[in-house]
N, C-alpha and C positions, 0 to 999 in steps of 0.2 A: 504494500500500500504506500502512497506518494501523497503527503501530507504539505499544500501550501497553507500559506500568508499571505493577504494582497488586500491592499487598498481600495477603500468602500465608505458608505456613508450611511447614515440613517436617514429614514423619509426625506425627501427634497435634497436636502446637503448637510454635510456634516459643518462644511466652512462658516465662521461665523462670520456674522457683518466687521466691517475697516474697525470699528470700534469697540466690537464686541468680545467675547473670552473666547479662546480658541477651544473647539470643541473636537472630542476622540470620541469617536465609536457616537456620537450624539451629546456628549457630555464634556463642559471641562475637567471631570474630577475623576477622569481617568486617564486624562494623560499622561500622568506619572506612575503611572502601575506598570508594571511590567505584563508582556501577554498570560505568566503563570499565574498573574493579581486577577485577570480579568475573565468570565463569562460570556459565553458564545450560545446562541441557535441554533443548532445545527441541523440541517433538513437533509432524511437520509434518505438517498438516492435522489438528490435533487432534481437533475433533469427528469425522470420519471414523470412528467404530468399530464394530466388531460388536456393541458393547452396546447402541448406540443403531440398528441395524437395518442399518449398512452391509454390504455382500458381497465377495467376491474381485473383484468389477469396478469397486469405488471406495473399499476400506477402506485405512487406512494402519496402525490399532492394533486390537487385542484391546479393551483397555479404555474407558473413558469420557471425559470430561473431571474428574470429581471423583475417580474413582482414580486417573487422573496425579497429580493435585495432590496427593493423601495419602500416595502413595510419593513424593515428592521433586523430580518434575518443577514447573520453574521456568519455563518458554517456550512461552506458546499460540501457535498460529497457525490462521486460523478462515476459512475464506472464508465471504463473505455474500453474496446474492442478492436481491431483489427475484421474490417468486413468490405466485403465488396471492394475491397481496394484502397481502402481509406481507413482512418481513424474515426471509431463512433459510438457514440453515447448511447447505451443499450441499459435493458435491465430485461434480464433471461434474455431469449432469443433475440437477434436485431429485426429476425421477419414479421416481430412483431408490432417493433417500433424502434426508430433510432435516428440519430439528429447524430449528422456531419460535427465530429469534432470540436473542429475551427467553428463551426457556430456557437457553440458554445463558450468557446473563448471569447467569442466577438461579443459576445452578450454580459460577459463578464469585465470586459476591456470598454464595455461605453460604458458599463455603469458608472466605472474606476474614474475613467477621466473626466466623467462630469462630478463626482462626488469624493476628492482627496483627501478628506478628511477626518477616515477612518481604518480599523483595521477590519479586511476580512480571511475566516479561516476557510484554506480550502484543500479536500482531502481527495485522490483519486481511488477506484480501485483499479490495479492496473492487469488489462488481461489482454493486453496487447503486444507487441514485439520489445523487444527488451532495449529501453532506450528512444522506442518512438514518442513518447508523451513529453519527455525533455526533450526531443527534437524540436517535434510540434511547437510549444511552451517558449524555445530559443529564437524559433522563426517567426513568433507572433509578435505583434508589438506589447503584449501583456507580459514577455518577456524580459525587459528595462526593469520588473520591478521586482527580479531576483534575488532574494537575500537570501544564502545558505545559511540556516541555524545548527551550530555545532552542539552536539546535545552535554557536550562538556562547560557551557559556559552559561550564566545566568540570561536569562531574557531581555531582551531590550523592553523600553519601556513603546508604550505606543506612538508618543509622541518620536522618539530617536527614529524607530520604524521610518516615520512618515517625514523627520525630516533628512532622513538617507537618502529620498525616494526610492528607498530599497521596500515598499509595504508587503511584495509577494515572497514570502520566506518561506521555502522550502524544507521541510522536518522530513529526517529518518528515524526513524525507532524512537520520536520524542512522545508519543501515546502510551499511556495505558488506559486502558476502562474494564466496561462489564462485557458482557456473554450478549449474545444476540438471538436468542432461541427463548421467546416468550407467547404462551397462550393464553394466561389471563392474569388481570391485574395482578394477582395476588402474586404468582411468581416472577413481577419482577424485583430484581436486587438489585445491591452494591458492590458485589462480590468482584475483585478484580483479575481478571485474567492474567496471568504473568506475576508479574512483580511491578509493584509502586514506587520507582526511583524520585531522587531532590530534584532534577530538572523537568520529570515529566508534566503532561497535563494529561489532566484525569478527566477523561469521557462515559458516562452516563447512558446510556440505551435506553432509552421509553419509549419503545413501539411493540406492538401486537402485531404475529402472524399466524391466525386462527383463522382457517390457513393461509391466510395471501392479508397484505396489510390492506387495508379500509377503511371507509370513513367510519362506519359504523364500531370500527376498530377504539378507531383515534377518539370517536364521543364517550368511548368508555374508559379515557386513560388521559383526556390530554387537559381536563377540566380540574380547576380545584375541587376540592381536596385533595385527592389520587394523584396530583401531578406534583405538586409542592410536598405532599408527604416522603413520596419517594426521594425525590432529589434530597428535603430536608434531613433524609434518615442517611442517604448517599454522606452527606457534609459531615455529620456526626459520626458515621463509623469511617470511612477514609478520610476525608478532608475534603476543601473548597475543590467545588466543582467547574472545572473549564469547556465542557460541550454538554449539552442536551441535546440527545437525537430524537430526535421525532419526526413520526411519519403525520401529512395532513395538518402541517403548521398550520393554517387557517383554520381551523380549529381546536375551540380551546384556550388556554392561558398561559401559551408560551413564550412571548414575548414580557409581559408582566412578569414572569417570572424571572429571567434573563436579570429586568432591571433593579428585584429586588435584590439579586445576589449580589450585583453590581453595587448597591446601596444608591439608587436613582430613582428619580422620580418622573417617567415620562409616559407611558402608557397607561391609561386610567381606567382600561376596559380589556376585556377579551381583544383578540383580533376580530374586526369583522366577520361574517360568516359568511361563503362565499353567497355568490348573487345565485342565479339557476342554470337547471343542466341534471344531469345524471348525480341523484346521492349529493344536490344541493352548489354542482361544479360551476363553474365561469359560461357565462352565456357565451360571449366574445371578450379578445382581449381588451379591448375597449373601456367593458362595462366592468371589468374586474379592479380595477382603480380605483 
């Protein structure tokens, strides 16, 4: 797995006005945190959505990859493939559905340049030829904003990040978390797979696959209580947590949650719920804004 960093904003921009406090991730009051200080959304199998053609046999979101990003999600995760002759964004089969790569860079690369004034986490799983995804990533323009993080040295702070212009940081072996195999609320834990080292960041799984993730999944897991318990119990037997994964971020309380950990105060409601469509999905991408 290939685990970046890259430069992103909250809703509209993270840049404050000529006059205003410089603001990270949405906030001034984390600029000085380092990335192991700070809390991330992390939406699993990002590209997976209905917007871009996935179905009930291999969707994880309603949304897209650029409306994550514009409501506040902080943590891609993207698996990639080698198919048809190209690099591409799959989950299970590509015949089923899959988006060109580089589109997804691209979409990842406008967000970035309209909005520098944050940090985003972004993770691949790689099931492509060995060294195609850094290729990819060197020949994009998203690739300027390469920082290698050496998992021997303390984290930069978000601010340092952003004024490197190095925001895209590249992690190897800097995760640890939990287990990915959940069928109902109840089983899921904290439990950490491997070992919990001083530089790592520690990822959290809250998704249901009973059998395939769903919305109907995510209404039964992504709502308080059930979603803050967990995490809260996370914090208390490991330590502060840096990703929540969840499937069907538009549903639920994960972004509020994100800002509590952060100690912020900016979302004052659930996420929206999406508009209509299949199981409550995006009409057009228009209307999902």
């Amino acid at each position: 797995m290939i685990l970046l960093f890259a430069c992103a904003t909250e809703p509209a921009t993270d840049t404050a006005a000529d006059t205003g406090p410089r603001l990270c991730n949405g906030s001034e009051l984390l600029c000085d945190r380092s990335v192991q200080e700070v809390a991330f959304l992390r939406t699993h199998n990002s590209h997976a959505s209905e917007e871009r053609g996935y179905t009930a046999f291999n969707w994880n979101h309603h949304f897209a990859i650029p409306t994550q990003l514009a409501e506040g999600v902080r943590a891609l995760n993207v698996d990639v493939y080698d198919f048809e002759g190209q690099l591409q964004a799959c989950h299970g089969p590509c015949e089923l559905a899959a988006q060109p790569f580089v589109d997804v860079l691209d979409e990842i690369e406008g967000h970035l340049a309209g909005d520098p004034g944050a940090v985003l986490l972004i993770d691949f799983q790689d099931e492509a030829a060995e060294g195609a995804i850094e290729a990819a990533i060197d020949a994009h323009a998203i690739g300027q904003r390469v920082h290698v993080q050496d998992p021997a040295l303390p984290w930069p702070t978000l601010a340092e990040l952003l004024d490197a212009g190095t925001g895209l940081v590249t992690l190897d072996g800097n995760v640890y978390g939990t287990g990915w195999s959940y069928e109902e609320p109840e089983d899921l834990d904290c439990v950490v797979q491997g070992e919990a080292f001083e530089t790592g960041l520690y990822e959290v799984t809250h998704v249901l696959t009973n059998p395939l993730a769903s919305p109907a999944n995510a209404e039964a897991i992504n709502h308080d209580p059930v979603l803050s318990d967990h995490i809260d119990r996370c914090v208390a037997e490991v330590g502060f947590v840096n990703q929540v994964s969840i499937d069907f971020y538009s549903i639920g309380d994960g972004l509020a949650l994100i800002d509590r950990l952060n100690g912020i105060e900016r979302y004052s409601r659930s996420i929206r719920a999406p508009k209509s469509g299949t199981n409550g999905g995006p009409a057009t991408n228009a209307d999902s804004l």
